[in-house]
N, C-alpha and C positions, 0 to 999 in steps of 0.2 A: 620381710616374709621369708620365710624359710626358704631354700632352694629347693624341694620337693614339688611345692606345689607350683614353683616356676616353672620347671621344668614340663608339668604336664600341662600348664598353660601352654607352654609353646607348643610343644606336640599335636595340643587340639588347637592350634590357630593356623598352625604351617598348613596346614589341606585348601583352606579359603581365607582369603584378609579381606575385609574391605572397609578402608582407613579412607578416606578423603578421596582419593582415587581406586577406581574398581580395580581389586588383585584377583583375578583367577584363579587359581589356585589346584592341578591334581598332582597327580603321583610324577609325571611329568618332569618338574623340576622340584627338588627338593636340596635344598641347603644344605641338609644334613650329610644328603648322598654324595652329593657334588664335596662335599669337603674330604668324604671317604669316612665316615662316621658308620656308614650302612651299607651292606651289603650291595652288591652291584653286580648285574649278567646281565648280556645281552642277550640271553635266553631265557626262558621261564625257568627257575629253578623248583625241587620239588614242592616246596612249601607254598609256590607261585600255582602250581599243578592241582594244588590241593589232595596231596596224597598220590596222587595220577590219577584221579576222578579225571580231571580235564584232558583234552586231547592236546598234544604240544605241538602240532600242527596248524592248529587255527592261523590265520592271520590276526595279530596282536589289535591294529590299527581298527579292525570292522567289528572291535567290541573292547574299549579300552577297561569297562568293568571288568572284566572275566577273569585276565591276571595278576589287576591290582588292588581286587576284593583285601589281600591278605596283608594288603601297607594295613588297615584299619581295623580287621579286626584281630582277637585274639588266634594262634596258631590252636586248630582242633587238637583236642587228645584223642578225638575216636577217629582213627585211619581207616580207607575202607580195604574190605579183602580184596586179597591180591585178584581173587576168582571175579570180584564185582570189576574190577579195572580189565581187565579182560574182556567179559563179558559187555561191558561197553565199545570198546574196540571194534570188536565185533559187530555192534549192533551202529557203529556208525559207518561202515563199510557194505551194512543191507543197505542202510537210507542212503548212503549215497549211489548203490546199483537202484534200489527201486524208487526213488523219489520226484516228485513233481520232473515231469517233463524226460526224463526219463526212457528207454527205448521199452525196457518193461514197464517203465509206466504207463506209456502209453500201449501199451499190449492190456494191461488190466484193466485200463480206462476200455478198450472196445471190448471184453470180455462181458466188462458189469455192464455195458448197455444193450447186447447181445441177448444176456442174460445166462450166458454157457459158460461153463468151469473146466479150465484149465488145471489138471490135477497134477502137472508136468511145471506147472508155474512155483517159483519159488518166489515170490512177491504176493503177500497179503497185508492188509492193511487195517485199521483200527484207525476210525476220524471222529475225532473228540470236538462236539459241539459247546460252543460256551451257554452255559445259566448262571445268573444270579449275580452276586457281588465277585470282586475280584480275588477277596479271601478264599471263596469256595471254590472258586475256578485254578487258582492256584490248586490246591487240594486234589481235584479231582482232575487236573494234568496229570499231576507226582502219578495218581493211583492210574489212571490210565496208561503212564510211560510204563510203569512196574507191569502190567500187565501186556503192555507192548514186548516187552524184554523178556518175558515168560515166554510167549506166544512166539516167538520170533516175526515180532506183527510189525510193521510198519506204522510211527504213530505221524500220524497230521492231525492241525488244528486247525478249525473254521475260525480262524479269527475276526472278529467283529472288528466296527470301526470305531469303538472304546478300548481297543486294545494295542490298537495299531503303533507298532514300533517303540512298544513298553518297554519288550525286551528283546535282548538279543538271540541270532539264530544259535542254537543249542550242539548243533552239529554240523563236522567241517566239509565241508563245497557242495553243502546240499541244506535245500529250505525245508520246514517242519509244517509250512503254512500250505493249505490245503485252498489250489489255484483256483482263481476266480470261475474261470471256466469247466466246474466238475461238471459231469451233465447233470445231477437231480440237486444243484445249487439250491432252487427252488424250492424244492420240497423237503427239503432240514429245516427250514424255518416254520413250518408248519406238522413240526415231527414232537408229539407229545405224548404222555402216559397212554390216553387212549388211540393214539396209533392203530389199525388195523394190522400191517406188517410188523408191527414191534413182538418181540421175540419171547415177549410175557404172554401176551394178547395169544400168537399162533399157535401156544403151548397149551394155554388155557380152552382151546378152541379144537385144539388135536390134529391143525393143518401139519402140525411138525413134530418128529419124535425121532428117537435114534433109529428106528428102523426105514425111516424115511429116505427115497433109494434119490429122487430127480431134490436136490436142494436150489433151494436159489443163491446168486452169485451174491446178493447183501441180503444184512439183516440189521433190524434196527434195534437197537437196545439203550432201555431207559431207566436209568440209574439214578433219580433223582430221590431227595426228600420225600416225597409220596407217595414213592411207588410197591409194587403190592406186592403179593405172593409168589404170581408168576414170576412177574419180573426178577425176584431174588431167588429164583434158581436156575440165574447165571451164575450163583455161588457153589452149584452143584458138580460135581466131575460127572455126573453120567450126560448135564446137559452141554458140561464146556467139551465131550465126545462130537456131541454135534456141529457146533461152535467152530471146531478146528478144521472142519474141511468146506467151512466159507469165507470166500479170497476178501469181500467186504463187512466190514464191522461200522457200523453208525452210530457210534454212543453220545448220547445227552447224560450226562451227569453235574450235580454241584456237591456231591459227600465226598467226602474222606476216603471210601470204599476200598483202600487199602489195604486195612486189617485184616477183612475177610478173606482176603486170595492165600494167607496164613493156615487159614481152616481149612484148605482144602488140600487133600490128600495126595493130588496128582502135583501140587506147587511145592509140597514141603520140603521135597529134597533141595532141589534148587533153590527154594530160599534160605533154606539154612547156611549153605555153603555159599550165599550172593550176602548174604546179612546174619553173621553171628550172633549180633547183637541186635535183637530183631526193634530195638527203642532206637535205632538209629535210624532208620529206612527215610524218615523225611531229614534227615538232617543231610545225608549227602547225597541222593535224589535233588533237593532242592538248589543244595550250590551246586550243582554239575547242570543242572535245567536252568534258572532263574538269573540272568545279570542284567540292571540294566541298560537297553541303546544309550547311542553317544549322542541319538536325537532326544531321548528323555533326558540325557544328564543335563545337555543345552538346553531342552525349556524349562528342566527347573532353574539354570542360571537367569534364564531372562526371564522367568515369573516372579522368582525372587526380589531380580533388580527393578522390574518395574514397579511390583508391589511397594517397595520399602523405598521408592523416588530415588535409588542411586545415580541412576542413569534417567534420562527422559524417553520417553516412549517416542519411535516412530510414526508415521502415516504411512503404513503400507501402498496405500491406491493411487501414494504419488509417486513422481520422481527426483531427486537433482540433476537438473539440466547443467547448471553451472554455479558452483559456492557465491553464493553470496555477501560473503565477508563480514557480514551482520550477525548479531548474535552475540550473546555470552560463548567461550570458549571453554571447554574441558578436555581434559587430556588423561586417555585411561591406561596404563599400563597395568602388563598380560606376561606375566612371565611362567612358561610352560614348556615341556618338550614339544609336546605336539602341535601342531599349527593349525589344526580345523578348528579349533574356535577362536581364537584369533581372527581366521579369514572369516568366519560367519560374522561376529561382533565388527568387524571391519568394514565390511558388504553392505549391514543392514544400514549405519550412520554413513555412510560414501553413499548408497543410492538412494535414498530415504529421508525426509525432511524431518527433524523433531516435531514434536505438538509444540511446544514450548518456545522453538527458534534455537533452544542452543546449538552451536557446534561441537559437535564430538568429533575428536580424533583418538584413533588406539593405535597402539606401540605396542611391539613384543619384541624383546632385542635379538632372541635370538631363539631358534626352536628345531633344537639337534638330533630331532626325533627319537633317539635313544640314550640313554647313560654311557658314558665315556669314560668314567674316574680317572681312567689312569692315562687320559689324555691329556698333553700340558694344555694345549689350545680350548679346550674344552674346559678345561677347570678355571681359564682367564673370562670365560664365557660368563660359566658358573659367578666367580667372584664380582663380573661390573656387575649380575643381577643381584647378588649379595649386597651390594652397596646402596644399587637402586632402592632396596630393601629396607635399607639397615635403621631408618629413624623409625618407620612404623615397626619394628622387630625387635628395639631398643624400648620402645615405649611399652609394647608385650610383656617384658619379660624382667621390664625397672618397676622402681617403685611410681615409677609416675603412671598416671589413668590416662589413656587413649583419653585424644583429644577429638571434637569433631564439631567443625565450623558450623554447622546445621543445627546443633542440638540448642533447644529453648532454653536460656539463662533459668536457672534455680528447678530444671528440671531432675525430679530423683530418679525417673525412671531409665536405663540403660539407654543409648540410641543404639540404632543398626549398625552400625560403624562398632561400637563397642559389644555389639552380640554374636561378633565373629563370623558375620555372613550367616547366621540364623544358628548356630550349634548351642547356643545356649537359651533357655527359656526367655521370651520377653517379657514376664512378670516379676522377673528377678530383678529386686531393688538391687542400687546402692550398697544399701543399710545392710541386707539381706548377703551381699557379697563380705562386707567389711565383719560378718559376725562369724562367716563363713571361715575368713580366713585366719580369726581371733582363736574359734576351735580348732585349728590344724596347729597353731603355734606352738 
């Protein structure tokens, strides 16, 4: 086989292994880095920043997606303006003055229950209710944030308990999530097209207009798929006049609704100068909003593992009182910088009995929290785990086919051990690889 397509073999194997024993696998420890083949900071560098979309403040550790999106994918050509980097800055220094818990937040909290407006208040807020699938909700965050950003609005999310710890908090020493305890919790769940308060309905009814002097402290507005005439002229400037002197915003939306804040006359300048290139707006919108938790990355590891019998499943509802010494024995090694999963996979097999009886033990030899290169002690680190390595790494990247004790004699289909921890398709024969790599020769 040619050296080309070895080489991206290895590339796409080094992220996750799982050979006969569970490899781990993130940006964490990487062989490559460790030998000093790859770039290496103990600081986010800019390509790490994504241009400076990201803040270089965050804490690395309480979202290891955020800085290592860019090991995996390609380096963007579209950079964003200098004025959108900015302009973010800014608007993560409002949420962290106005945000959940907050001393102005809590001044706004009794304000909207009051029902009196503070005109003197510099904290107002847009709370984006979830609808639909997760595709659209994504969607109509982006166009919510972009209109938080317009507004100088403060965006929170009701987050459901299907969404819960999807992803990570988006902005530094301040949460996005809109606290258990709002006072009309209650009554967003029950907040739809025909609403009475909804901001289409009051328009449509003539309770509200621009000349209207006493406003109320919220208003509700419903952006969804079916909503009607009133409701779309929140797309209008003479109605977002109104809009801008109430400190509460309640939006239900699941569209796209982005476009349309393009069409309006009062947004144009600022978007021009926030997005040049106005076909970009979700593209870095979304990586600067969207990574995700280091608790989704851990239960796709361990739905993964369960599903495909790497590991044996737990009993949660029991204990280990004292090992029992019984049992088939397996031994997982975890090679990583960081050591929370580690401790989590450690935790669960130490307090928790298998279904099955086996004993699990896990190993990480060592976990240096950050890259060192150009430390000797750390490079000897690096090297035993290179070693530990080296047969399943050697079997990768030779001509010989991963091997894996599990697989059914005269079977043509790939096992899991040989689908790289799920990165390649499990329909993919054999036969289907070996023609695969006849064309490349």
């Amino acid at each position: 086989m040619p050296w080309f397509p070895k080489l991206a073999l290895l590339l796409i194997a080094l992220p996750v292994l799982f050979i006969v024993v569970l490899i781990c696998r993130d940006k964490g420890f990487n062989p490559m880095v460790a030998a000093g083949l790859m770039h290496d900071s103990s600081q986010p560098t800019s390509d790490a920043l994504l241009g400076g979309l990201l803040a270089p403040d965050i804490r690395r550790k309480s979202c290891l997606s955020r800085y290592q999106s860019i090991s995996y994918r390609k380096s963007s050509l579209h950079k964003p303006s200098p004025y959108l980097v900015s302009k973010l800055r800014e608007y993560e220094k409002l949420h962290k003055r106005c945000g959940p818990y907050t001393k102005s937040y809590k001044k706004s909290i009794k304000e909207l229950v009051s029902g009196q407006i503070d005109s003197s208040s510099n904290c107002r807020y847009v709370v984006w209710l979830a609808n639909c699938g997760l595709g659209n909700r994504i969607l109509s965050m982006t166009s919510a944030f972009l209109y938080a950003l317009l507004t100088d609005r403060v965006l929170l999310i009701n987050e459901e308990s299907d969404m819960s710890n999807m992803f990570c908090e988006p902005f530094p020493d301040a949460s996005w999530i809109l606290p258990e305890d709002f006072p009309f919790m209650n009554q967003l769940y029950s907040f739809g097209r025909d609403y009475a308060q909804s901001f289409g309905n009051m328009l449509e009814n003539r309770i509200i207009n621009t000349s209207t002097e006493l406003l109320p402290s919220c208003l509700y507005l419903y952006l969804s798929h079916d909503y009607d005439h009133h409701d779309k002229l929140f797309f209008c400037d003479q109605e977002q006049a109104i809009l801008r002197n109430i400190p509460w915003l309640i939006m239900k939306a699941n569209i796209y609704f982005l476009p349309s804040l393009f069409l309006m006359s009062s947004f144009e300048e600022e978007l021009s100068k926030l997005f040049p290139d106005k076909e970009m707006v979700f593209h870095h919108l979304g990586r600067y909003l969207f990574h995700p938790s280091n608790q989704q990355v851990m239960d796709q590891i361990l739905t993964c593992t369960f599903k495909e019998k790497l590991l044996p499943q737990v009993d949660m509802g029991k204990s280990i009182v004292a090992p029992s010494g019984k049992g088939k024995s397996k031994a997982v090694l975890l090679t990583s910088l960081i050591p929370s999963y580690y401790e989590k996979l450690k935790d669960m097999y130490l307090k928790h009995p298998t279904l099955n009886g086996e004993v699990i033990n896990v190993y990480q030899p060592s976990h240096e929290e950050k890259q060192r290169s150009t430390n000797n002690v750390h490079n000897q680190k690096a090297l035993a785990e290179i070693n530990l390595l080296k047969d399943e790494l050697s079997q990768l990247i030779g001509k010989d086919e991963p091997t894996s004790e599990d697989e059914p004699n005269g079977e043509n289909q790939l096992s899991r051990d040989k689908l790289l921890g799920g990165l390649l398709a499990p329909n993919f024969t054999k036969r289907d690889c070996l023609n695969v790599s006849k064309l490349r020769e």
